[in-house]
FIZADO-488969 format. One record per residue (C-alpha): residue in three letters; x, y, z. Coordinates in steps of 0.5 Angstrom, whole numbers, padded with zeros to 4 digits, always signed. Example, Ala and Ser with C-alpha at 12.3 -4.5 7.8 and 13.67 -1.06 7.14 Angstrom:
<nodes>
ALA+0025-0009+0016/SER+0027-0002+0014/
</nodes>
This chain:
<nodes>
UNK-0084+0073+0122/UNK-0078+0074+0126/UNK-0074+0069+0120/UNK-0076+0073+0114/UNK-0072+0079+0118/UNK-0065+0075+0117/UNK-0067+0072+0110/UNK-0065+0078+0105/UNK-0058+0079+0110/UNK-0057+0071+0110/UNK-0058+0072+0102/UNK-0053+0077+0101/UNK-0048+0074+0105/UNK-0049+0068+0101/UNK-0048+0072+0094/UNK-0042+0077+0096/UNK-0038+0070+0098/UNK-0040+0066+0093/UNK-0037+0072+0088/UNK-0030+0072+0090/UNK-0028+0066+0094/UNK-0021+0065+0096/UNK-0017+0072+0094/UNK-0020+0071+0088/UNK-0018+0064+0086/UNK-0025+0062+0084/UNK-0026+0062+0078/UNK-0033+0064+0073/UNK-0037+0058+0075/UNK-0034+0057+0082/UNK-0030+0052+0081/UNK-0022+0054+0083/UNK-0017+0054+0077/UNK-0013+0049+0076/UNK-0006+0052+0079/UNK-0010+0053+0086/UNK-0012+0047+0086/UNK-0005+0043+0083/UNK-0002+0047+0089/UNK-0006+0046+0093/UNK-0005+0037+0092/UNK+0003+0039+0091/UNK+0002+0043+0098/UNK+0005+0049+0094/UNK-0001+0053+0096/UNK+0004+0059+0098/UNK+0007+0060+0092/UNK+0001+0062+0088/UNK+0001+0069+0085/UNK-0005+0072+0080/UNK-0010+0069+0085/UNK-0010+0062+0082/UNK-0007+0063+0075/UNK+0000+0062+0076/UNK+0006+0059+0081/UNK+0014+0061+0082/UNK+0018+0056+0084/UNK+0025+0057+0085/UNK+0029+0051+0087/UNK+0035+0052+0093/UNK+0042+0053+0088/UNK+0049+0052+0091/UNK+0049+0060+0093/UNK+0047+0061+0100/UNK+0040+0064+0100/UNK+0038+0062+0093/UNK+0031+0059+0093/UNK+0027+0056+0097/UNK+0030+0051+0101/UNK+0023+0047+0103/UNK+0022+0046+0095/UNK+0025+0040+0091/UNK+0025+0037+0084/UNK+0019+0034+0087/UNK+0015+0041+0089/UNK+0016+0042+0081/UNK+0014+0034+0078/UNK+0008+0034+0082/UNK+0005+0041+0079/UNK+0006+0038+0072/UNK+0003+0032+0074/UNK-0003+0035+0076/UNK-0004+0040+0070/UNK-0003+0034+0066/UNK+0004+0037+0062/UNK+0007+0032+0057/UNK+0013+0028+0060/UNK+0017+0033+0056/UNK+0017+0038+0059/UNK+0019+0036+0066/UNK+0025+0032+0061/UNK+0026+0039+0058/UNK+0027+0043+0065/UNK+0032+0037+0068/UNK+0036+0038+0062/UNK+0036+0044+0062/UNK+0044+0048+0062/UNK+0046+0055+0065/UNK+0048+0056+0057/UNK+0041+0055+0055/UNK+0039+0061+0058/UNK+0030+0062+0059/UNK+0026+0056+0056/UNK+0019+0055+0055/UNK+0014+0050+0053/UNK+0006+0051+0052/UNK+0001+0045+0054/UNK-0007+0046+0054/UNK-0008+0053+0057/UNK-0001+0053+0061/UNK+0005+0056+0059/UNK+0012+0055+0063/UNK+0019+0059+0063/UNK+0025+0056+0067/UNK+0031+0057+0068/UNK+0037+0054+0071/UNK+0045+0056+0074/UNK+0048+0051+0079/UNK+0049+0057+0083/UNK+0041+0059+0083/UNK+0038+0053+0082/UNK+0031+0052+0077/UNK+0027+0057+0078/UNK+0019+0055+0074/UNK+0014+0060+0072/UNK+0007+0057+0070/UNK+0001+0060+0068/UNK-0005+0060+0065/UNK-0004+0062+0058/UNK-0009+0067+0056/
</nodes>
C-alpha cells in the first residue's frame, strides 16, 4: 500500500494549485480573467497589474524617457479587440488632444481612462469595472 501514502499529499498539492493560479490571475471557476488572457494574446502580460483585473500601457511621447518604448498604438488595438470594446473607444483614444485632459468609457464590465500629451505620449488604463 506504498501509493495510498502519497494519495492525500498529491491531493493537497492539487487543491493548494488549483485555488490561486498564477499571482491570483485565475478567477472563481478557474478560468483566468480576461485582461490576463487579452494580455497574454497581445503579448502584454508584464504590464498587468491587480492579479489580472487591469493593465497600464503608456506609450512612448516625444520626452526622453517617457513611456515604454516597446509598446505602440498596436500593443493598445489589440487589447480592445480581444476585450471586445467598441470600435469608438480605439476612435475616441486616437482622437484624443493634450486639452482634453482624462477620458473614459465603459463597455461590458471593463472601464478605461486614457490621456494623452504629445510629450508623454497615450497612457491606457483598463480595468474590470466592479
Amino acid at each position: 500500500m506504498k501509493l495510498a501514502r502519497y494519495a492525500l499529499p498529491l491531493f493537497v498539492a492539487v487543491a493548494i494549485t488549483s485555488c490561486g493560479g498564477e499571482d491570483g490571475v485565475l478567477s472563481g471557476a478557474g478560468k483566468k480573467r480576461p485582461i490576463h488572457l487579452a494580455a497574454t494574446t497581445c503579448t502584454l502580460s508584464t504590464y498587468i497589474e491587480d492579479k489580472g483585473d487591469s493593465i497600464f500601457l503608456d506609450l512612448p511621447g516625444e520626452d526622453w524617457g517617457s513611456g515604454e518604448l516597446l509598446l505602440g498604438p498596436d500593443d493598445v488595438e489589440c487589447m480592445l479587440r480581444e476585450l471586445d470594446a467598441p470600435d469608438r473607444i480605439l476612435r475616441s483614444m486616437y482622437n484624443t488632444r493634450a486639452l482634453d485632459g482624462a477620458q473614459t468609457a465603459t463597455w461590458g464590465v471593463f472601464k478605461a481612462e486614457w490621456r494623452y500629451h504629445p510629450d508623454d505620449g497615450l497612457d491606457v488604463l483598463i480595468w474590470v469595472d466592479q
